[in-house]
Residue frames as qw, qx, qy, qz and C-alpha x, y, z in Angstrom:
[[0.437, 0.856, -0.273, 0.045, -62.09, -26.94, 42.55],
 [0.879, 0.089, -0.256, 0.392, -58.61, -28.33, 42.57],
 [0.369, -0.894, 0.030, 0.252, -56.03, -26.89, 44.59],
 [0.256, 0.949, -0.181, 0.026, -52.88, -25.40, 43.18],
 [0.750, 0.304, -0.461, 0.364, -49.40, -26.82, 42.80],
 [0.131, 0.526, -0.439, 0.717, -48.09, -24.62, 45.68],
 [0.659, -0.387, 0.350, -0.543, -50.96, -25.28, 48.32],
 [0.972, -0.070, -0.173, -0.140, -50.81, -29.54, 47.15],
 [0.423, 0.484, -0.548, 0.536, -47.01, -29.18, 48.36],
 [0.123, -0.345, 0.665, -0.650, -47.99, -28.98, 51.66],
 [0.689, -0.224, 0.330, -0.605, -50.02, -31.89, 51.96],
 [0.123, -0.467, 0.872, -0.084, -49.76, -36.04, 52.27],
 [0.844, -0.061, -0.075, -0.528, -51.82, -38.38, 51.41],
 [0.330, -0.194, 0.914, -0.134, -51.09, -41.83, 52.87],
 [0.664, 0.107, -0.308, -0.673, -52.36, -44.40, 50.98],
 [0.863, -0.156, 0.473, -0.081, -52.91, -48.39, 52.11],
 [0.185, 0.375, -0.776, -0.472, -50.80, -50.31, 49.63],
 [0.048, 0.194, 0.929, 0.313, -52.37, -52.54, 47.38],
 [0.293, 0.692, 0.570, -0.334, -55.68, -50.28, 47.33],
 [0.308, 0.523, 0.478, 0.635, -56.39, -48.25, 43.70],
 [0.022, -0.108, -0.176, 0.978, -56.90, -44.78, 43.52],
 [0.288, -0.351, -0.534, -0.713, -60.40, -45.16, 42.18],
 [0.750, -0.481, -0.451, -0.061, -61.19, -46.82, 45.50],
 [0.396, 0.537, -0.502, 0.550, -59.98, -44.65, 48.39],
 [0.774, -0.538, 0.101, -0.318, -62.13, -46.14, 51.28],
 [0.039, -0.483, 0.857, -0.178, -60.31, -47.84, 53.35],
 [0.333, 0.192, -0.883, -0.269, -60.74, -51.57, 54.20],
 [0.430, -0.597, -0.675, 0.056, -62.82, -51.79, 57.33],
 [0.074, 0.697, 0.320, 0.637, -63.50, -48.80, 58.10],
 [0.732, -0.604, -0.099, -0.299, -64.80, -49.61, 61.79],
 [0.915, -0.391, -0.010, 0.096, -62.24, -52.15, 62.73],
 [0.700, 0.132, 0.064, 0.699, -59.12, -50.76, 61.52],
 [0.143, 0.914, 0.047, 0.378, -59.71, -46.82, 62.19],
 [0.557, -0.828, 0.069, 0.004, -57.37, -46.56, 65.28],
 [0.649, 0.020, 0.423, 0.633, -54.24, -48.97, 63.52],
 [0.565, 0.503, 0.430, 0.493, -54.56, -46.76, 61.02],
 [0.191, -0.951, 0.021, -0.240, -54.41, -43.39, 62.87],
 [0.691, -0.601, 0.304, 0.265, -52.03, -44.68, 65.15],
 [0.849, 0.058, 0.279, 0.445, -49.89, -45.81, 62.06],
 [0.441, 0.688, 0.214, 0.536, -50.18, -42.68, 60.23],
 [0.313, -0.911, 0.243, -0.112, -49.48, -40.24, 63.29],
 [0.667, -0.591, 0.382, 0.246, -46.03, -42.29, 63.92],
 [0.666, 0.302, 0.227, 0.644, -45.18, -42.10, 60.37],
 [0.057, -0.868, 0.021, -0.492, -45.93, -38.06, 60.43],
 [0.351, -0.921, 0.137, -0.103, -43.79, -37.96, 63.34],
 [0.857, -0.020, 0.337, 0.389, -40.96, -39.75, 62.15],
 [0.436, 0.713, 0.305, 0.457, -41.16, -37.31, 59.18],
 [0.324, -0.933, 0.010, -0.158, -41.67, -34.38, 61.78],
 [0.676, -0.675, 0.218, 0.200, -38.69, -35.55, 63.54],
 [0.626, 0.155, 0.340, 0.684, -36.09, -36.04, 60.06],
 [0.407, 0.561, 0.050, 0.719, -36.99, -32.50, 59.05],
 [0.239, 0.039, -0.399, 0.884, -36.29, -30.89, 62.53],
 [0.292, -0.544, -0.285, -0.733, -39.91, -29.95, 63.36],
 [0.264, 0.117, -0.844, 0.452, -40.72, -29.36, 66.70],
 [0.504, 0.227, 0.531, -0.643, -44.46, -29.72, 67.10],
 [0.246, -0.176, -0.831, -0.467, -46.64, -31.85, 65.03],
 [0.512, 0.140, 0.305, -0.790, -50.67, -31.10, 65.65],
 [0.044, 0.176, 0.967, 0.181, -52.86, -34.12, 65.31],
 [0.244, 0.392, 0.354, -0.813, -56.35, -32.83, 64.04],
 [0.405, 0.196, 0.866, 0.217, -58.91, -33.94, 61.92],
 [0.156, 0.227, 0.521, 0.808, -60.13, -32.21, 59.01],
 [0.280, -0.624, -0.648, -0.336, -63.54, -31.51, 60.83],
 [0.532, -0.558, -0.541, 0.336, -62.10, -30.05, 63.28],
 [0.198, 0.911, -0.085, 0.353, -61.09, -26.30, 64.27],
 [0.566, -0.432, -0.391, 0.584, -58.38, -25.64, 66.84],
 [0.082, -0.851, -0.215, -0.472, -59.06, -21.72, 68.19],
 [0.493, -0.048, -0.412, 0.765, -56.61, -19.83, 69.88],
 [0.024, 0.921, 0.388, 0.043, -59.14, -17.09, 71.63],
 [0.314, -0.723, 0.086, 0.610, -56.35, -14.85, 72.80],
 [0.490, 0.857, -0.032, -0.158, -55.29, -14.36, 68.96],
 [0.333, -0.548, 0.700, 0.313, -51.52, -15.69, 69.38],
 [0.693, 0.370, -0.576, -0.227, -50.20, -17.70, 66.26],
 [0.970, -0.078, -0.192, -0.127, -49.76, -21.10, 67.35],
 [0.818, 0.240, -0.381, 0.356, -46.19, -21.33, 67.29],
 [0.069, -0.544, 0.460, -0.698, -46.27, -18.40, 70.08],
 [0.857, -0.379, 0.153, -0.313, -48.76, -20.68, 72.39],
 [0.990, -0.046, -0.047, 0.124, -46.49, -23.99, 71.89],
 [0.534, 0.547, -0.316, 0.561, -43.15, -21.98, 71.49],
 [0.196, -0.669, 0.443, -0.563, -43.87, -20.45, 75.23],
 [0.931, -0.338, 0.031, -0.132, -44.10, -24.31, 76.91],
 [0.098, -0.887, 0.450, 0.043, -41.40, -25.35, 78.19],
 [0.475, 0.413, -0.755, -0.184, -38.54, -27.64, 76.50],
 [0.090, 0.027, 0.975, -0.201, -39.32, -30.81, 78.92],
 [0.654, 0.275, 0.420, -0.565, -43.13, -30.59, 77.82],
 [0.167, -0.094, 0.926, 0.324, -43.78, -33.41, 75.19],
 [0.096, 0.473, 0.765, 0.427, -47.30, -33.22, 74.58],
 [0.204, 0.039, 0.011, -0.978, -49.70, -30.82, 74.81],
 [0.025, 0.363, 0.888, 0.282, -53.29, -31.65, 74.91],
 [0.035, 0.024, -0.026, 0.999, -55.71, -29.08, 73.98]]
């Protein structure tokens, strides 16, 4: 099913330029997956960084991230302190 104006608001699709929408594999799948992560995580954090956000989670769609204690996220990353830059979980 399709998702709803309100929920497609909060998501991004990067596309390659010069690829069609009919065709949304990328170009080499293999040899270009890392450029292409890399590129897209440093545009998303550009982005992250014009509208004042101060955490950006990198996480792939397959993945889960599981906080066991039950805290919302922003209480785990909100209690590190301001000189921590990444986080790796």
């Amino acid at each position: 099913s399709s998702l709803s104006p309100s929920l497609r608001s909060h998501i991004t699709v990067w596309r390659t330029p010069g690829r069609s929408d009919s065709d949304p594999r990328p170009l080499d799948d293999y040899e270009t997956l890392q450029r292409r992560q890399l590129s897209a995580m440093a545009r998303a954090r550009d982005a992250a960084v014009a509208l004042g956000i101060a955490w950006l989670i990198h996480i792939d769609d397959d993945e889960l991230l599981y906080a066991p204690m039950h805290r919302p996220l922003f209480e785990l990353f909100g209690a590190l302190p301001s000189t921590v830059d990444q986080a790796f979980i």
